[in-house]
C-alpha positions in Angstrom: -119.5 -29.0 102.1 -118.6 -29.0 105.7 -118.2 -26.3 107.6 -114.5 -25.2 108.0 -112.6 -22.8 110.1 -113.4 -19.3 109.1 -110.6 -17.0 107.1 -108.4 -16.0 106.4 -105.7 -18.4 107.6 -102.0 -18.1 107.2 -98.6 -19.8 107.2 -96.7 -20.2 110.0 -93.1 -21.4 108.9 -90.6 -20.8 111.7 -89.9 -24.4 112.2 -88.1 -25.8 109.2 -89.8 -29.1 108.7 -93.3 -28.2 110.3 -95.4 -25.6 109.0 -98.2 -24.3 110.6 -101.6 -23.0 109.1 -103.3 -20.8 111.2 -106.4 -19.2 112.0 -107.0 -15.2 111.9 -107.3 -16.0 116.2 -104.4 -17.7 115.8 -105.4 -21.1 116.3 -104.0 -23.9 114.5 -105.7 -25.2 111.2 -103.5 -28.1 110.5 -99.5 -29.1 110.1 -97.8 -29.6 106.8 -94.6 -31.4 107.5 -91.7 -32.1 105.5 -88.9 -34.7 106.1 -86.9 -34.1 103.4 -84.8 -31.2 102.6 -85.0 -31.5 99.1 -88.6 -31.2 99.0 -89.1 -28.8 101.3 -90.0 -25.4 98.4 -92.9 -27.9 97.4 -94.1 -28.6 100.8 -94.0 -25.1 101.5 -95.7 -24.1 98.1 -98.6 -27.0 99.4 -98.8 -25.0 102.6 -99.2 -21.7 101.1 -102.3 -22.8 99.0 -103.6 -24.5 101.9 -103.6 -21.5 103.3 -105.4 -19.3 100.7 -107.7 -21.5 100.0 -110.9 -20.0 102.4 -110.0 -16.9 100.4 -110.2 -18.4 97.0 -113.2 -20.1 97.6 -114.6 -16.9 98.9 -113.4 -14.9 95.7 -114.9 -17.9 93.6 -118.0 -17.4 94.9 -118.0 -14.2 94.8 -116.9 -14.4 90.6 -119.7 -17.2 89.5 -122.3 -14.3 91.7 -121.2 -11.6 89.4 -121.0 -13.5 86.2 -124.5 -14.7 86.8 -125.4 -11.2 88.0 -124.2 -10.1 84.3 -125.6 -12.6 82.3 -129.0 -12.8 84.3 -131.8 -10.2 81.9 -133.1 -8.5 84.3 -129.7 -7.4 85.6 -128.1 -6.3 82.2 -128.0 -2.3 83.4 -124.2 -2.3 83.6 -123.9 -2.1 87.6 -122.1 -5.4 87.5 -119.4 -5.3 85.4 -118.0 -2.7 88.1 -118.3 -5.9 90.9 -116.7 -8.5 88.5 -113.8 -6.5 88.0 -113.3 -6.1 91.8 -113.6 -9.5 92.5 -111.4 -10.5 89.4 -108.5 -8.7 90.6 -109.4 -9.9 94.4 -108.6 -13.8 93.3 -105.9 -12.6 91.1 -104.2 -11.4 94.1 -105.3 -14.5 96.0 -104.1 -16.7 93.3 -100.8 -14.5 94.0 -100.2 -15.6 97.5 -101.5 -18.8 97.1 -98.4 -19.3 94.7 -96.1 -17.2 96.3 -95.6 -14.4 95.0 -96.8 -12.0 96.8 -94.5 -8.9 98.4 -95.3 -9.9 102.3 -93.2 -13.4 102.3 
């Protein structure tokens, strides 16, 4: 993979039809634009998973190191069940605002 813009990015929606995703510096990532009104909840659902998505890959990541952590003999002590659970409820809450539902929109 490419290298991308770092995260976390964010949505920028204070022009109707053009929505902005932007950098944590506040630079712009890319445009999602919509031209019609009727589709403009899914355009702005597209947009808002755009914008999670250097977070979800992050907690991803982060998830498949625990699990592997866990499962891996010579780490079977317990100490990573404590990390999994952290980074479970981190891409739950990703998975959140990536859908929309999160208290801050």
């Amino acid at each position: 993979m490419g290298k991308y813009t770092e995260g976390p990015w964010f949505l920028d929606d204070d022009k109707f039809y053009k929505l902005k995703i932007l950098s944590k510096d506040f630079i712009e990532v890319t445009e999602v634009d919509s031209w019609d009104i009727s589709d403009l909840e899914e355009t702005k659902a597209n947009a808002r998973l755009i914008a999670a998505a250097p977070e979800l890959l992050e907690d991803v990541q982060n998830l498949i190191n625990d699990i592997e952590k866990i499962f891996h003999p010579a780490v079977l002590n317990g100490m990573g069940k404590q990390d999994v659970r952290y980074h479970l409820e981190k891409a739950k809450l990703d998975l959140k605002k990536a859908k929309g539902e999160n208290n801050n929109e």
